[in-house]
PyMOL Python script that loads the backbone (N, CA, C, O; Angstrom):
from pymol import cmd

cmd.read_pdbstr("""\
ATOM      1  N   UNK A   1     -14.738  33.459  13.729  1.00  0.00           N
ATOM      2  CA  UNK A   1     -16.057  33.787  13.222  1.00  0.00           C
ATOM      3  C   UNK A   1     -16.124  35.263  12.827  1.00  0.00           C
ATOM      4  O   UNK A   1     -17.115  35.555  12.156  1.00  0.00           O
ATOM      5  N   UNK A   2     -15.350  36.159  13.081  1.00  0.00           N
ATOM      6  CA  UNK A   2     -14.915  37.191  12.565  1.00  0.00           C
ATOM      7  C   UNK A   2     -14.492  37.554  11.299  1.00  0.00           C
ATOM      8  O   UNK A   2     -14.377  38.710  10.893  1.00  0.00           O
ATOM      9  N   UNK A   3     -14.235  36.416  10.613  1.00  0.00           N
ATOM     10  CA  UNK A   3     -13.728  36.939   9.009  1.00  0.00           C
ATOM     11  C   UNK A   3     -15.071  36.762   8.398  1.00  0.00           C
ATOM     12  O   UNK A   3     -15.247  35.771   7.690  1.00  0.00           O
ATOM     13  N   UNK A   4     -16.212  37.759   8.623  1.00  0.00           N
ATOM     14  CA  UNK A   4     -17.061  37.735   7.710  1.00  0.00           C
ATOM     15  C   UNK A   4     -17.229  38.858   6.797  1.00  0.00           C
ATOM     16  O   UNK A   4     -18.364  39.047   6.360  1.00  0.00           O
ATOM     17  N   UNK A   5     -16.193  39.707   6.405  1.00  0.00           N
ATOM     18  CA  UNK A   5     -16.182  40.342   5.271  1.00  0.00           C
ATOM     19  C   UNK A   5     -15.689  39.864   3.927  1.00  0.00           C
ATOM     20  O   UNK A   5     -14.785  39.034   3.831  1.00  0.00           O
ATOM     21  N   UNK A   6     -16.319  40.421   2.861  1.00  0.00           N
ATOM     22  CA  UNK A   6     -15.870  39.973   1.672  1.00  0.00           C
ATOM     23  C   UNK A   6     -14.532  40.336   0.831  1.00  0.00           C
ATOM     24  O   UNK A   6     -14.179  41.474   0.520  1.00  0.00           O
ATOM     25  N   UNK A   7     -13.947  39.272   0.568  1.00  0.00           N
ATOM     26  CA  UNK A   7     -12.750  39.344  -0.238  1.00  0.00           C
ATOM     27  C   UNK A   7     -12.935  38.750  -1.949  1.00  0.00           C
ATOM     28  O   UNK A   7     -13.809  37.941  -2.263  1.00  0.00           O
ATOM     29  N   UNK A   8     -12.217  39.168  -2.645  1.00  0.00           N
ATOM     30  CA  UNK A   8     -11.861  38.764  -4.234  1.00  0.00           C
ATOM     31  C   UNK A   8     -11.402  38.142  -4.402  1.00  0.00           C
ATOM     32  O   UNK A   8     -10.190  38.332  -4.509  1.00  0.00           O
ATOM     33  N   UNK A   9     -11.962  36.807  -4.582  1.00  0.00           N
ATOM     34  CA  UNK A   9     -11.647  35.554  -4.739  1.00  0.00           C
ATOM     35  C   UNK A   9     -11.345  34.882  -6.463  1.00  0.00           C
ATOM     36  O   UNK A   9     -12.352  34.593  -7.110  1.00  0.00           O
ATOM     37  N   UNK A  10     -10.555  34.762  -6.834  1.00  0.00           N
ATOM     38  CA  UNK A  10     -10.307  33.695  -8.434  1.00  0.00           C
ATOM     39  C   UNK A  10     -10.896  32.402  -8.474  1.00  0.00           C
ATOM     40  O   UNK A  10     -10.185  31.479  -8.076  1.00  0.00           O
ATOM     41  N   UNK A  11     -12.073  32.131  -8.879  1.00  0.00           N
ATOM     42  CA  UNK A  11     -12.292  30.493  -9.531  1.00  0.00           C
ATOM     43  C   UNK A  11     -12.947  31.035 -10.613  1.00  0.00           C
ATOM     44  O   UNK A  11     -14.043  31.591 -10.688  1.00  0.00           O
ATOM     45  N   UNK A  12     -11.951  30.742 -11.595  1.00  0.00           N
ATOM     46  CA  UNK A  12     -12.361  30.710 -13.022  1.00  0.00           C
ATOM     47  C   UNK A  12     -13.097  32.053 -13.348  1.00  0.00           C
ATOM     48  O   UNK A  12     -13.921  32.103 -14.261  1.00  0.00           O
ATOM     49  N   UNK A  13     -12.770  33.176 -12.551  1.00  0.00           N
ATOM     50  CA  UNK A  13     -12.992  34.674 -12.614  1.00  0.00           C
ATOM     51  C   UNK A  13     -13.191  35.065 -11.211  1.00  0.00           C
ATOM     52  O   UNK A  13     -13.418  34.346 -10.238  1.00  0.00           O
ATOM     53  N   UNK A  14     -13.050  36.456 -11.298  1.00  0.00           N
ATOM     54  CA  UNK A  14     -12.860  37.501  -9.823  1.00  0.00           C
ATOM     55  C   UNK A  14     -14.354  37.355  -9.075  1.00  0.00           C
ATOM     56  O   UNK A  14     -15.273  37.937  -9.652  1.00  0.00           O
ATOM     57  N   UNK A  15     -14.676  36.639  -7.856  1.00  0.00           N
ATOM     58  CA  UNK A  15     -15.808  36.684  -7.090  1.00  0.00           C
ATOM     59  C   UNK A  15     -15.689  36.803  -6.205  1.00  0.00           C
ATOM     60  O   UNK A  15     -14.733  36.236  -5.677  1.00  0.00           O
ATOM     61  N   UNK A  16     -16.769  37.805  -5.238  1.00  0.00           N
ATOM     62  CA  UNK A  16     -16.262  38.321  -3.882  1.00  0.00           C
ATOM     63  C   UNK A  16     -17.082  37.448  -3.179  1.00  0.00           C
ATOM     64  O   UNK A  16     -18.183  37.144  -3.638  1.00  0.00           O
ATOM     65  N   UNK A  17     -16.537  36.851  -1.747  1.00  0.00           N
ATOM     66  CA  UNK A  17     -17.069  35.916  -1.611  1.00  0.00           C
ATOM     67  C   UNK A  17     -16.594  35.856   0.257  1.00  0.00           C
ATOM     68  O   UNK A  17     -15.439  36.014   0.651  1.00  0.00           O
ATOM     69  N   UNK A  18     -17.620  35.634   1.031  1.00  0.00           N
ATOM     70  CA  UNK A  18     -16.860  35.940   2.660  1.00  0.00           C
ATOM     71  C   UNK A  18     -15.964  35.078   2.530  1.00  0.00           C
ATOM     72  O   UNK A  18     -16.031  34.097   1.790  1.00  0.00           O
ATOM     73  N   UNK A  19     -14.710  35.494   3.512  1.00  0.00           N
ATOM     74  CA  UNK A  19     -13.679  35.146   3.949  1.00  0.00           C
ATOM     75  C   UNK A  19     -14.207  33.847   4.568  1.00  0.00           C
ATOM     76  O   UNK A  19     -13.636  32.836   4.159  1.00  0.00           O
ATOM     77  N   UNK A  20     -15.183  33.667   5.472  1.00  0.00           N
ATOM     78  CA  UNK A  20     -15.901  32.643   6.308  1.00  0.00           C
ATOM     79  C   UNK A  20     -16.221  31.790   5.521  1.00  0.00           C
ATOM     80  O   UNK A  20     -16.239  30.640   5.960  1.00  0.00           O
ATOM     81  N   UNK A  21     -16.583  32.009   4.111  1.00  0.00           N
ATOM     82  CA  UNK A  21     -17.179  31.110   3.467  1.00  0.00           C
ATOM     83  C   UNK A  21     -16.093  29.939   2.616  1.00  0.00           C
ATOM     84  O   UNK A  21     -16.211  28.722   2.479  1.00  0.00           O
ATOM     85  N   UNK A  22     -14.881  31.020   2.075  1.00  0.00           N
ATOM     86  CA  UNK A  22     -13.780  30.082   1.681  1.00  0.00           C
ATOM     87  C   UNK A  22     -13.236  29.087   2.727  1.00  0.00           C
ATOM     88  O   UNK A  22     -13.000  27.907   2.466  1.00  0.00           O
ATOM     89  N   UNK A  23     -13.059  29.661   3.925  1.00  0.00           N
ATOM     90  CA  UNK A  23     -12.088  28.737   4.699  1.00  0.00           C
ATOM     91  C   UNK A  23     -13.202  27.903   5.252  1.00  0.00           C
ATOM     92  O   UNK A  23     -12.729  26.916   5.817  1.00  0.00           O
ATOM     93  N   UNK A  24     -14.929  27.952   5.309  1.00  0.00           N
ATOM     94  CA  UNK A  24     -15.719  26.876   5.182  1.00  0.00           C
ATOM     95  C   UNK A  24     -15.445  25.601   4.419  1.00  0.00           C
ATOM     96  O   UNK A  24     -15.527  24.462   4.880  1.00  0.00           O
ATOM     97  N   UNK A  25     -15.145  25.908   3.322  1.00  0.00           N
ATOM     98  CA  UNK A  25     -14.792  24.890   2.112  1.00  0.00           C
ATOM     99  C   UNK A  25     -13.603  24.524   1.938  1.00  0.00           C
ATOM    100  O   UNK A  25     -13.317  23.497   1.323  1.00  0.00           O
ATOM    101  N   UNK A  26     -12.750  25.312   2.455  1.00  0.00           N
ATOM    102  CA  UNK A  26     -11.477  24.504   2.307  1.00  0.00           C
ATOM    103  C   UNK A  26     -11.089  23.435   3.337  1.00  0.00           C
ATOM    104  O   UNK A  26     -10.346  22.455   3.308  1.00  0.00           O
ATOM    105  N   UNK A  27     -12.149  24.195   4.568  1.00  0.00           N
ATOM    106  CA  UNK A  27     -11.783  22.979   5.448  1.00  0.00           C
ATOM    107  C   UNK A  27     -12.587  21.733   5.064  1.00  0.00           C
ATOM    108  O   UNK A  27     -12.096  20.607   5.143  1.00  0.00           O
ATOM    109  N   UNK A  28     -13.643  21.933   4.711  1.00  0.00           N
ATOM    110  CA  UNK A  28     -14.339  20.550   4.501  1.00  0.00           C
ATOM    111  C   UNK A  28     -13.401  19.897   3.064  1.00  0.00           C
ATOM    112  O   UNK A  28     -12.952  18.761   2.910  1.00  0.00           O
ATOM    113  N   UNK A  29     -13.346  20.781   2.383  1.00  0.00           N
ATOM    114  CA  UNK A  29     -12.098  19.825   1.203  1.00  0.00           C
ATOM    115  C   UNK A  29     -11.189  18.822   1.748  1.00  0.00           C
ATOM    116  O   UNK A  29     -11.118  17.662   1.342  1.00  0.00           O
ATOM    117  N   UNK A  30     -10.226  19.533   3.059  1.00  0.00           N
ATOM    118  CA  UNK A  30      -9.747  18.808   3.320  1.00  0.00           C
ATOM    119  C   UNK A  30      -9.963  17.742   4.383  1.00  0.00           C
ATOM    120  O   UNK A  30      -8.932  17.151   4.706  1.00  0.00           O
ATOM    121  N   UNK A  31     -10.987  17.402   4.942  1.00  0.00           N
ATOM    122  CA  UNK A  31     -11.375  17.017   5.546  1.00  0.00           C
ATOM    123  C   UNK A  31     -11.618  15.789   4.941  1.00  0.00           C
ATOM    124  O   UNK A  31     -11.154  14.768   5.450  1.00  0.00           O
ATOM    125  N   UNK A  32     -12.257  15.751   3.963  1.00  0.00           N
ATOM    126  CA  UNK A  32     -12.324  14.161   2.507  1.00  0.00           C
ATOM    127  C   UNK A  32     -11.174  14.248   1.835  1.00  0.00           C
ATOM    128  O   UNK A  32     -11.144  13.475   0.878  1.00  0.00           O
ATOM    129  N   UNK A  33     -10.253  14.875   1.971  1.00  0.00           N
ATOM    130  CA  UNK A  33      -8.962  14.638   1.310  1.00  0.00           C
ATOM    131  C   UNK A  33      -8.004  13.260   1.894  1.00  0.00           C
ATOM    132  O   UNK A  33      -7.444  12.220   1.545  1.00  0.00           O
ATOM    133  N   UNK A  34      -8.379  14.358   3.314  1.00  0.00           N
ATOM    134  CA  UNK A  34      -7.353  13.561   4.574  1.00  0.00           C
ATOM    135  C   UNK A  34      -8.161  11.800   5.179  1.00  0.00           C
ATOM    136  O   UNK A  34      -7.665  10.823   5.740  1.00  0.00           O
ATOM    137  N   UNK A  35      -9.723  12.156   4.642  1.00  0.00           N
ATOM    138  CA  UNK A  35     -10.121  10.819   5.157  1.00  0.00           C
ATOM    139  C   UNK A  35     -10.224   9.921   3.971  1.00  0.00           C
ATOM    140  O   UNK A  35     -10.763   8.829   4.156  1.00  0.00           O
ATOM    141  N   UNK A  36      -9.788  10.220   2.782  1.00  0.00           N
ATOM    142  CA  UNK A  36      -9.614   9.544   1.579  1.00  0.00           C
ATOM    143  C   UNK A  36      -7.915   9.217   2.001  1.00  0.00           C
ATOM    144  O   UNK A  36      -7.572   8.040   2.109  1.00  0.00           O
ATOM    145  N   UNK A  37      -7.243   9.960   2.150  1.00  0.00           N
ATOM    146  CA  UNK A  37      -5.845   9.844   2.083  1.00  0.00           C
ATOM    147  C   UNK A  37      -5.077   8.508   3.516  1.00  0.00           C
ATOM    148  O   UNK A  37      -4.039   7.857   3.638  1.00  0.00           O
ATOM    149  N   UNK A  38      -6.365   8.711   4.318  1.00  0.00           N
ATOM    150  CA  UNK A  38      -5.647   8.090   5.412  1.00  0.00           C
ATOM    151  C   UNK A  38      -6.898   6.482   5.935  1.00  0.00           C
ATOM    152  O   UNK A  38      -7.125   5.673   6.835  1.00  0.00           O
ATOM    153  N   UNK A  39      -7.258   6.844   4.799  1.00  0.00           N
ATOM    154  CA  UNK A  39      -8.128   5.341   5.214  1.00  0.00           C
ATOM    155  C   UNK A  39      -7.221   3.939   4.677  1.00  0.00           C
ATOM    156  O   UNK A  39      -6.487   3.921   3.690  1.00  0.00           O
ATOM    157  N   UNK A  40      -7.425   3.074   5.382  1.00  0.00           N
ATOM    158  CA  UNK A  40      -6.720   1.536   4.764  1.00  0.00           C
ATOM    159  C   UNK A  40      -7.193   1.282   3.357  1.00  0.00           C
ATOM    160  O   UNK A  40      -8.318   1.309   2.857  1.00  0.00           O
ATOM    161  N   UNK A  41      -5.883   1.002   2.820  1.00  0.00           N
ATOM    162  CA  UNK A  41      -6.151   0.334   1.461  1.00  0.00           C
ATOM    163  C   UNK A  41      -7.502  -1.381   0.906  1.00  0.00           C
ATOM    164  O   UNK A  41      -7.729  -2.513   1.335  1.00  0.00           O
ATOM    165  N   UNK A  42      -7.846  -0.749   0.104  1.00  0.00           N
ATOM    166  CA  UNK A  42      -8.438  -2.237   0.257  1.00  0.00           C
ATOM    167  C   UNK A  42      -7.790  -3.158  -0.376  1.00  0.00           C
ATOM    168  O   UNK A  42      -7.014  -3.034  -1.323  1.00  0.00           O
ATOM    169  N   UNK A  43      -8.134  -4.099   0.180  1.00  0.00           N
ATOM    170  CA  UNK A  43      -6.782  -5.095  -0.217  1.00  0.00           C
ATOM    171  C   UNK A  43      -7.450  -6.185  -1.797  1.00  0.00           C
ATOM    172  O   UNK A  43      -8.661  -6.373  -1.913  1.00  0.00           O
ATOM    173  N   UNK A  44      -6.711  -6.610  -2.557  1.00  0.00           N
ATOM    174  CA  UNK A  44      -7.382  -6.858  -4.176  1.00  0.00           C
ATOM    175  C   UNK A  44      -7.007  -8.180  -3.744  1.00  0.00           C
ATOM    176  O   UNK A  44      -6.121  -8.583  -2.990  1.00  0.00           O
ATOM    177  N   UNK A  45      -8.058  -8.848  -4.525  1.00  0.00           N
ATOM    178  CA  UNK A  45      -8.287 -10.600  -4.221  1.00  0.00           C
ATOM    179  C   UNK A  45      -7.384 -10.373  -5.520  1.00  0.00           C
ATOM    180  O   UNK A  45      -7.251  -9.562  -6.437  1.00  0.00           O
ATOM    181  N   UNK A  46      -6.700 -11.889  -4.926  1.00  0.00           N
ATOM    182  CA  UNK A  46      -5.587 -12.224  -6.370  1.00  0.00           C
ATOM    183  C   UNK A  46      -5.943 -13.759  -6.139  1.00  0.00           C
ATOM    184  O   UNK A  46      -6.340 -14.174  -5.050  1.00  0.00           O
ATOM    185  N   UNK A  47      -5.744 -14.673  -7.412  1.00  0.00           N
ATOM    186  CA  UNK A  47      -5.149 -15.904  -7.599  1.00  0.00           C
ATOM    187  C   UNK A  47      -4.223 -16.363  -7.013  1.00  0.00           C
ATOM    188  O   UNK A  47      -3.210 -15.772  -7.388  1.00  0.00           O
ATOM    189  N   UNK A  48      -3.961 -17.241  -6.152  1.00  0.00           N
ATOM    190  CA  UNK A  48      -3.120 -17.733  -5.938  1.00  0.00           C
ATOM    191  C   UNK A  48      -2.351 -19.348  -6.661  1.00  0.00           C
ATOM    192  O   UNK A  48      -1.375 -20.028  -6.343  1.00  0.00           O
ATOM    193  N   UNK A  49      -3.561 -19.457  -7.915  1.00  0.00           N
ATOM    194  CA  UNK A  49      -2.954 -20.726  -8.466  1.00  0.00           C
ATOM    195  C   UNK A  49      -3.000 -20.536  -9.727  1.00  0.00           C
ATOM    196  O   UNK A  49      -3.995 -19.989 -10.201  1.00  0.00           O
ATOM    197  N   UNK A  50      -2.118 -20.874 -10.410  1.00  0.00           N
ATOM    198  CA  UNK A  50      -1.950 -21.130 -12.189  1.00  0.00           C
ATOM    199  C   UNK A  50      -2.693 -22.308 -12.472  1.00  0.00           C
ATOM    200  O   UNK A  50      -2.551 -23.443 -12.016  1.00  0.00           O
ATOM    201  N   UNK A  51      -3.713 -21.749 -13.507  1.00  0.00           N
ATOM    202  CA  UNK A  51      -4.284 -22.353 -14.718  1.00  0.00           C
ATOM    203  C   UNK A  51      -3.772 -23.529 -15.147  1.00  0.00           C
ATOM    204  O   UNK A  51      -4.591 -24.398 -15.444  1.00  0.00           O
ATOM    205  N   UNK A  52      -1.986 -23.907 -15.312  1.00  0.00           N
ATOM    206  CA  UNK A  52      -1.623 -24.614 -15.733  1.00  0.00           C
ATOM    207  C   UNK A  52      -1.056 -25.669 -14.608  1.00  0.00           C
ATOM    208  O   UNK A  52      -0.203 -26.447 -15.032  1.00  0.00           O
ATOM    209  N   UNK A  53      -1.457 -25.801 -13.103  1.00  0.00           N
ATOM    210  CA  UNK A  53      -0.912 -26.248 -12.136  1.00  0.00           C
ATOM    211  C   UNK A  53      -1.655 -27.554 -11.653  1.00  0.00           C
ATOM    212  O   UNK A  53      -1.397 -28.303 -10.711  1.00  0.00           O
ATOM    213  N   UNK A  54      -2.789 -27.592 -12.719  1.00  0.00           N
ATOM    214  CA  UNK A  54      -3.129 -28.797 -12.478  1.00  0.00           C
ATOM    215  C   UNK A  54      -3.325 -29.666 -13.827  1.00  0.00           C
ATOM    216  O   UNK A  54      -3.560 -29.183 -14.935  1.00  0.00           O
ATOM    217  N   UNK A  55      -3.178 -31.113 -13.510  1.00  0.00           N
ATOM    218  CA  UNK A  55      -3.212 -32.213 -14.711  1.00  0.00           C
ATOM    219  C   UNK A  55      -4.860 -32.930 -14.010  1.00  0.00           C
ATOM    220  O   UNK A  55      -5.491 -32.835 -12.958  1.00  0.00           O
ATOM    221  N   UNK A  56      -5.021 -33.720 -15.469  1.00  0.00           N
ATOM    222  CA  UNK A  56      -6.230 -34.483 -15.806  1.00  0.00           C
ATOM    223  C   UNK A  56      -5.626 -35.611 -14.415  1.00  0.00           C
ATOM    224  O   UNK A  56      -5.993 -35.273 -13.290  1.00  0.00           O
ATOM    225  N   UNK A  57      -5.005 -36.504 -14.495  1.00  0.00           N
ATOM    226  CA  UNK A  57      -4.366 -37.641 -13.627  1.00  0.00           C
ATOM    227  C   UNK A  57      -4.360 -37.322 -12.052  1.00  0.00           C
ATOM    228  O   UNK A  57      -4.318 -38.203 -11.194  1.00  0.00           O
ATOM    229  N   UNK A  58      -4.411 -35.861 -11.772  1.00  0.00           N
ATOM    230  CA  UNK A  58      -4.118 -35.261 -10.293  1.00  0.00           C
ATOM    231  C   UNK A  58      -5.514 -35.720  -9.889  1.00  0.00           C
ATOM    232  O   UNK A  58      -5.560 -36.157  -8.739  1.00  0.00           O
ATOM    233  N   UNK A  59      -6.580 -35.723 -10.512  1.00  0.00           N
ATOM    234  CA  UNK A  59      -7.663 -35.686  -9.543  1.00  0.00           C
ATOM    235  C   UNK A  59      -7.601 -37.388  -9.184  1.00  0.00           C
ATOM    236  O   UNK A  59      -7.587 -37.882  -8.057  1.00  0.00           O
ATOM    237  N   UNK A  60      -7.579 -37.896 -10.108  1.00  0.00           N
ATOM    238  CA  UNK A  60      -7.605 -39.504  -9.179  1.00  0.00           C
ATOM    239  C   UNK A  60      -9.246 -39.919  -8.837  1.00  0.00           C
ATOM    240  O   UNK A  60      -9.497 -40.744  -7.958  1.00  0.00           O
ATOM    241  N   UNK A  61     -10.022 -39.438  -9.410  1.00  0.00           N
ATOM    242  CA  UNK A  61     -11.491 -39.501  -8.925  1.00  0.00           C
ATOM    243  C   UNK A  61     -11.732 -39.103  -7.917  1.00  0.00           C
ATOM    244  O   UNK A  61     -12.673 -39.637  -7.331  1.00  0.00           O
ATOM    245  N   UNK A  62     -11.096 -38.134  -7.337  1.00  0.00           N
ATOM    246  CA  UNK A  62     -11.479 -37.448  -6.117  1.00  0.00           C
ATOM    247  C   UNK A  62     -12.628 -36.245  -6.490  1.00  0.00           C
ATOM    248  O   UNK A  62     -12.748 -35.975  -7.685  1.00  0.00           O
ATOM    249  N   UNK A  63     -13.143 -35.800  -5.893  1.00  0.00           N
ATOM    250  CA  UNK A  63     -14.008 -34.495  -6.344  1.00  0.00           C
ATOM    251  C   UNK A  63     -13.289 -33.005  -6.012  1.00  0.00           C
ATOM    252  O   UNK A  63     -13.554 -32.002  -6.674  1.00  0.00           O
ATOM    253  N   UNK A  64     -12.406 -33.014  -4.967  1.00  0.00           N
ATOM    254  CA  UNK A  64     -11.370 -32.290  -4.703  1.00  0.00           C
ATOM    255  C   UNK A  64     -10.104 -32.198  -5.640  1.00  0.00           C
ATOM    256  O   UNK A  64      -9.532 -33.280  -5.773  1.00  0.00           O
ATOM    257  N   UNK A  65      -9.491 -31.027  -6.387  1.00  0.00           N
ATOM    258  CA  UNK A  65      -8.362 -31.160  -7.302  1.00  0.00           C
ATOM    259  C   UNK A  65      -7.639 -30.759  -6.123  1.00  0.00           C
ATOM    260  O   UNK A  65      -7.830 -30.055  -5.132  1.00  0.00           O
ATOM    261  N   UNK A  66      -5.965 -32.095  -7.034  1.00  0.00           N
ATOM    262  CA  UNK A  66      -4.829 -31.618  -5.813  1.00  0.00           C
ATOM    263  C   UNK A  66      -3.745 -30.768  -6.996  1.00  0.00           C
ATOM    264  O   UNK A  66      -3.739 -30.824  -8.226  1.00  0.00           O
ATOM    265  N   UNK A  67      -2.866 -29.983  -6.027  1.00  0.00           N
ATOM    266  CA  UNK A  67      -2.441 -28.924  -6.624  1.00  0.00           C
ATOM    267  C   UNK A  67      -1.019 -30.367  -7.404  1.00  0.00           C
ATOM    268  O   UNK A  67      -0.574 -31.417  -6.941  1.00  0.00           O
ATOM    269  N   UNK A  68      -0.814 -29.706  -8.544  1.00  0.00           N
ATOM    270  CA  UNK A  68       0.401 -30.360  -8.922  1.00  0.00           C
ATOM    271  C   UNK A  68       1.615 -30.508  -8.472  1.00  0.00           C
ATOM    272  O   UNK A  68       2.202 -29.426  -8.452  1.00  0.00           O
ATOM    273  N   UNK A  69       2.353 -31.537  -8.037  1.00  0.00           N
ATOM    274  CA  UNK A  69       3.589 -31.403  -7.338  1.00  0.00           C
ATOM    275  C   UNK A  69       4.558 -31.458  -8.387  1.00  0.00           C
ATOM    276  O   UNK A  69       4.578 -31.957  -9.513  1.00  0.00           O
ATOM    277  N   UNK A  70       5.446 -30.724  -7.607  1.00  0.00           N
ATOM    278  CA  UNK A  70       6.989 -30.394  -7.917  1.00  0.00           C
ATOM    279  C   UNK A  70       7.867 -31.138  -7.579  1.00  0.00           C
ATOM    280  O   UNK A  70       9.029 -30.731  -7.556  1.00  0.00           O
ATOM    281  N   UNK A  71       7.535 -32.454  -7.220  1.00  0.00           N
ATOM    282  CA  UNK A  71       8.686 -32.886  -6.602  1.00  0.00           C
ATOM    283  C   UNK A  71       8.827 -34.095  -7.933  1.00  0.00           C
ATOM    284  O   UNK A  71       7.910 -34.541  -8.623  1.00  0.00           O
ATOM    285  N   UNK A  72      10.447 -34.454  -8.003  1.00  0.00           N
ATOM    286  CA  UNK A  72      10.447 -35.316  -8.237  1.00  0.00           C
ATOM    287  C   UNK A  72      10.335 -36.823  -7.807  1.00  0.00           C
ATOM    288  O   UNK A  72      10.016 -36.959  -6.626  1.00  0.00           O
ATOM    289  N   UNK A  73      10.552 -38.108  -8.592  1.00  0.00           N
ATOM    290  CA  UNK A  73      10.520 -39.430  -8.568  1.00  0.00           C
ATOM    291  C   UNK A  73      10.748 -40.026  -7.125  1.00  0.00           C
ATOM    292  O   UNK A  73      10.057 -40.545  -6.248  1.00  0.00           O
ATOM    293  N   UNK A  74      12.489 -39.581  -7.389  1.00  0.00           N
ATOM    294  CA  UNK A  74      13.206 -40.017  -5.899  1.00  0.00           C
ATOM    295  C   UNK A  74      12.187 -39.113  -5.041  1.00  0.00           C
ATOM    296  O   UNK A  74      11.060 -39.483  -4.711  1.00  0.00           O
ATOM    297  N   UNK A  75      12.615 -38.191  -4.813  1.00  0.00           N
ATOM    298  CA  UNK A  75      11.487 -37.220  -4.113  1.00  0.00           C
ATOM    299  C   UNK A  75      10.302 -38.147  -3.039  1.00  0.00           C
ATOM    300  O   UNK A  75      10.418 -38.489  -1.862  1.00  0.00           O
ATOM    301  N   UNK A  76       9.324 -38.324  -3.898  1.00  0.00           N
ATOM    302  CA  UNK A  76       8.427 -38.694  -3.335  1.00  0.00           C
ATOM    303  C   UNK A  76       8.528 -39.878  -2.857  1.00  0.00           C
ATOM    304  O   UNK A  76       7.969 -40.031  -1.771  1.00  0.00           O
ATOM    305  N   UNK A  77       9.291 -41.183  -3.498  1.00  0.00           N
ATOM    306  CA  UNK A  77       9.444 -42.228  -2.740  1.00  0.00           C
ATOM    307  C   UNK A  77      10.353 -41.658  -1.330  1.00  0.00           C
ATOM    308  O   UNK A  77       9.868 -41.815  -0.210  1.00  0.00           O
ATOM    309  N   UNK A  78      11.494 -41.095  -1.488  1.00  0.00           N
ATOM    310  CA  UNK A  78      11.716 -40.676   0.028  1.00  0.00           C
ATOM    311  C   UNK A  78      11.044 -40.207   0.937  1.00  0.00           C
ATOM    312  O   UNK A  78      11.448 -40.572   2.041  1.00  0.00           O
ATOM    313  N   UNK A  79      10.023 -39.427   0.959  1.00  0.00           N
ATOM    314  CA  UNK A  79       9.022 -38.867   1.905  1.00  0.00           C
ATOM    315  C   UNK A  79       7.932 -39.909   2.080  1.00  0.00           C
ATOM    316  O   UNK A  79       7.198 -39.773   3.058  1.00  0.00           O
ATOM    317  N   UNK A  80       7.713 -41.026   1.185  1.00  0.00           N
ATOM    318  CA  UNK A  80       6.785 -42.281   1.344  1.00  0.00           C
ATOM    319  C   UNK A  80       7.092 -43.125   2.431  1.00  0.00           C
ATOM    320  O   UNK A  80       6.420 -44.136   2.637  1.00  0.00           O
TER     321      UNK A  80
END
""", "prot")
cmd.dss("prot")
cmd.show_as("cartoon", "prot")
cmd.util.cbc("prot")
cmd.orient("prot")
């Protein structure tokens, strides 16, 4: 609390300005720097299904769409 004399400070020209008052602001600068820098990301909703992953025939008159399978012929009769 002692650096309250004035020093010559540069923003965008020479201003004298307390010592107390810069390291006021620099600490609060960094203070939203570090709580911008260290907060969790937010996480981005994505799609998880292609546009093209479903057919007219999948729904079956259900009101629920089923996702399109990949399997083939044999395929599915074996797991039947």
């Amino acid at each position: 609390m002692n650096n309250t004399e004035e020093i010559n400070f540069w923003i965008f020209g020479n201003a004298r300005i307390p010592k107390l008052a810069v390291l006021g602001v620099m600490f609060v600068l960094g203070l939203i720097i570090g709580y911008m820098a260290g907060r969790p990301a937010k996480k981005q909703l994505s799609n998880n299904y292609d546009e093209n992953s479903y057919d007219d025939d999948d729904f079956e008159g259900n009101s629920i769409a089923k996702p399109k399978s990949n399997l083939s012929d044999e395929d599915r009769e074996y797991i039947s």
